[in-house]
C-alpha positions, 0 to 999 in steps of 0.5 A: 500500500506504501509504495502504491501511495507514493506511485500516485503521489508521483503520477500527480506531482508529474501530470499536474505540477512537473515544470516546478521541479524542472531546474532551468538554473541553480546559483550561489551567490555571495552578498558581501554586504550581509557577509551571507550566501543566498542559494537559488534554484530556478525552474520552469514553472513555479517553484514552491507550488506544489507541495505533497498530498498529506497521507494522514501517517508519519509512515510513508510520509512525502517529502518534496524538497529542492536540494543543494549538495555541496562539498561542505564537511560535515562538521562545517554545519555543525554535525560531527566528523562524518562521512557523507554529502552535505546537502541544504534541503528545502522541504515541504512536507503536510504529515508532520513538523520537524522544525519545533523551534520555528513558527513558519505559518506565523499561528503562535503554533510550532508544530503544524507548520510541515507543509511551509517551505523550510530549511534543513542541513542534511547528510546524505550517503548511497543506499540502493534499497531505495529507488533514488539511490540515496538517503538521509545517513542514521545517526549512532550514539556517538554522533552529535548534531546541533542543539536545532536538530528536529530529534529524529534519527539521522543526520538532520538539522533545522537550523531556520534559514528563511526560504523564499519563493516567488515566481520561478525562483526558490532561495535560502539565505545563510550567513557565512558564520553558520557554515565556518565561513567557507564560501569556496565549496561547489554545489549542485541542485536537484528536485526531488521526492523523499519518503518517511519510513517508520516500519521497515527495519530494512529501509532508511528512515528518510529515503529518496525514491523519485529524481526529478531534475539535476542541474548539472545532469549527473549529480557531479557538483561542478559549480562554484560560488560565485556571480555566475550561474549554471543555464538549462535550455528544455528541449522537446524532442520527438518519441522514436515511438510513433505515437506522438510523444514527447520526451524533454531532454536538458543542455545545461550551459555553465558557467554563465557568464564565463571568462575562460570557457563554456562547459555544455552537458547534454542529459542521458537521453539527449540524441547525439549526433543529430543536434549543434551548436551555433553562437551568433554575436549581436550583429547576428553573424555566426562566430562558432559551430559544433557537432554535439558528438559527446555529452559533454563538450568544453568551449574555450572562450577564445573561440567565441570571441571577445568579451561581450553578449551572444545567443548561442542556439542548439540546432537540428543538423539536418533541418537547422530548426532551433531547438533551444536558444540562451544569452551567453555572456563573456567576461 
């Protein structure tokens, strides 16, 4: 009955809400000023909303989260000496409230606020008894977590950033003093859906069992903090099936703006061969071309041009259609 639970749980949050959980863009930006981070993501629809269908039951509980994994340490955000991905979690979540020392809804009550966009810190390791592969590491007796942690189980903080989302973009601010001052990590994003599991000795507690979306398209963390940011262009490409699908495909675009060279990631799917890529300058005339023979593909700056705006396209070889267009900027 849980998984069937969490298979239509899927079915709706895909049929009826997908785009907002398509990352078209994630960034970590430093506010020099406020000596803080602000992580981003964007998406194609509209970040933050949709939120998870409450169960009635901590057991199978859904979980929706926009999530940054990054190359932080474990003790960097409070935990002990552990092995692990660091990863800020923005979650949602209407079965239960894990944040006792906040009051998200503002209602003067601290314990029915689950389903309100919220923060966590959260140490993630591999674990193949879940579909996502992926889960929330158990805590020992000898582990030690900050004194904002939920009292759960496992490695798990709620440290009470506030989250933000408006339109396609959903952000968490974090002063650089709550995370030993390290603004030198790399991160990527990743929408998501968790699970709760309270009766089954041989599952994780909190587990990932759907992926939606991941900016970088393998989960390799290749972005750094700084004022650029990865793109990702949605392409629709027609089924081999015959019958009038469509399958979405990404070309993520990073960094952007780039002073050195452009990295362009093509996801799983993506037909190669069969697409290139064209950058016109602003005067529309074409200043590079190439095959997408690879699923990555590296282009030196030197090959585009000088510093300055361009539009680079993905195009059909065959037929030259536009299959996608973003901004590119030099620097």
């Amino acid at each position: 009955m849980k998984k069937f639970t969490t298979l239509l749980l899927v079915l709706f949050v895909f049929t009826a809400n997908a785009q907002d959980f398509d990352i078209t863009d994630v960034h970590v930006k430093k506010d020099n000023t406020l000596d803080q981070l602000i992580f981003t993501i964007e998406v194609a629809g509209l970040a933050g909303d949709s939120v998870p269908t409450a169960i009635g039951s901590l057991d199978g509980a859904p979980v929706l989260g926009y999530v940054f994994p990054t190359t932080l340490k474990s003790y960097d955000v409070g935990f002990d000496t552990t092995s692990g991905i660091v990863a800020l979690a923005l979650t949602s979540h209407p079965d239960f409230d894990d944040t006792p020392l906040w009051d998200e809804n503002n209602d003067a009550n601290y314990a029915n606020d689950g389903i309100i966009w919220h923060s966590h810190w959260v140490l993630l390791e591999s674990n193949t008894s879940v579909a996502g592969g992926l889960a929330v590491k158990p805590t020992t007796s000898a582990s030690v977590l900050p004194p904002t942690n939920p009292g759960m189980p496992m490695y798990m903080d709620s440290p009470g950033f506030d989250v933000i989302s408006k339109g396609n973009k959903i952000s968490c601010n974090i002063p650089l003093s709550r995370i030993n001052n390290k603004d030198d990590f790399k991160y990527d994003g990743v929408t998501a859906l968790m699970n709760v599991n309270t009766s089954d000795s041989t599952l994780p507690l909190l587990g990932v069992y759907s992926v939606y979306s991941i900016a970088s398209g393998d989960l390799t963390l290749p972005y750094n903090i700084g004022n650029y940011t990865c793109d990702t262009l949605i392409i629709d490409i027609s089924s081999t099936l015959g019958i009038g699908l469509i399958n979405s495909e990404t070309v993520t675009i990073y960094p952007n703006p780039a002073s050195k060279e452009v990295n362009v990631r093509m996801s799983a799917g993506f037909p190669l061969g069969q697409h290139e890529i064209k950058i016109y300058n602003t005067t529309g005339s074409l200043v590079y071309e190439g095959a997408i023979q690879n699923k990555t593909m590296s282009i030196p700056t030197s090959s585009i041009g000088k510093q300055g705006t361009y539009i680079l396209n993905i195009a059909e070889t065959n037929t030259e259609n536009i299959r996608g267009t973003k901004k590119l900027i030099l620097y």
